[in-house]
N, C-alpha and C positions, 0 to 999 in steps of 0.2 A: 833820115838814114838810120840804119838798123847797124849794132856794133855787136859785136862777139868775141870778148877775148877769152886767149886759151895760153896753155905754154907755163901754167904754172906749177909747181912742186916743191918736194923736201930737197935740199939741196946742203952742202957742208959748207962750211967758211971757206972761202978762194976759190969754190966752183961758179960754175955758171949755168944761166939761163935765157930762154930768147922765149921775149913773150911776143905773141900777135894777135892784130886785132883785125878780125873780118867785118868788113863794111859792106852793105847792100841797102838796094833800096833808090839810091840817089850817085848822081856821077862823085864818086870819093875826091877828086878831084876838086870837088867844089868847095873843102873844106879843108882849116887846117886840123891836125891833130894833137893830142895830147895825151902824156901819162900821166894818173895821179894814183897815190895810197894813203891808204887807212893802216893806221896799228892798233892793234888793240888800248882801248882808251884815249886816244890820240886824234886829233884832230884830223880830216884829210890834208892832205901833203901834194905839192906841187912835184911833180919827177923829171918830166922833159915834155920837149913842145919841140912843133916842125909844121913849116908855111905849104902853104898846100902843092908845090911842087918839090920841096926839099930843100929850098934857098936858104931859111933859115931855121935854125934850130937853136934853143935854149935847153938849158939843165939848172937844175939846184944844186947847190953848192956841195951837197953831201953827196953827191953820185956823180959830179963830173969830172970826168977822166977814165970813170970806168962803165957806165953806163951811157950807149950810144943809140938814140932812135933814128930810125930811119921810116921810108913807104915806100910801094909798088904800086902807081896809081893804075897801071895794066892788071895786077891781080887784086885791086880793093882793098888792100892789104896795108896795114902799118906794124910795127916792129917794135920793141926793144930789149936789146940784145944786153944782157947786164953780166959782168964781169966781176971776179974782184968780191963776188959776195960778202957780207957782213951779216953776225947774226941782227943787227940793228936792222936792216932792210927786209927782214919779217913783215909781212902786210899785205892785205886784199889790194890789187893793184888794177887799177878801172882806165881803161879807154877810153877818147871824148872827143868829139870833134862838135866844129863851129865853124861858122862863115869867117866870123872875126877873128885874129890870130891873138892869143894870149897866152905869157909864160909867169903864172903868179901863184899862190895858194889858191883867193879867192877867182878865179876863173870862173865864169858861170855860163862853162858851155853848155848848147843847146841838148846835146846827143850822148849819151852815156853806154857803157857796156855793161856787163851784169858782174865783173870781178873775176878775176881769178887769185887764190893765195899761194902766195910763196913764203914759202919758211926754210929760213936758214941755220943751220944748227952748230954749235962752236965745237 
């Protein structure tokens, strides 16, 4: 499966953004997904995860309550919709799906997207 996310930008502290990630290629359906980021110098970061109909979903610690993913398995589509922004949550933030459902840093799903960055400014 082929990922494409998009939806990213400069944004100020307390606004928001709604990133998405276009799937093709393979029934999206068959996969769950995930979001992860990069910060400058920083290891990749676990963000949020969702089972492949929407049953389950996880987050990390530092974005839950105001970062929510969701998907449209009719438009290929997965989401996350973030709130609440923090200059802290600056980072390329990568889309991923996999057969297997996993919500961790080291995740080592199959399917990657190519990044989009959001940058928040205080």
């Amino acid at each position: 499966v082929q990922l494409q996310a998009s939806g990213g930008g400069l944004v100020q502290a307390g606004g928001s953004l709604r990133l998405s990630c276009a799937a093709s290629g393979r029934t999206f359906s068959s996969y769950a997904m995930g979001w992860f980021r990069r910060a400058p110098g920083k290891e990749r970061e676990f963000v949020a995860s969702i089972s492949r109909f929407g049953r389950s979903t996880d987050y990390s610690d530092s974005v839950k309550g105001r970062f929510t993913i969701s998907r449209d398995n009719a438009k290929n589509t997965g989401y996350l919709q973030m709130n609440s922004l923090k200059p802290e949550d600056t980072a390329v933030y990568y889309c991923a799906a996999d057969r297997a459902y996993c919500s961790a840093d080291g995740c080592n799903y199959d399917y990657w997207g190519q990044g989009t960055q959001v940058t928040v400014s205080s």
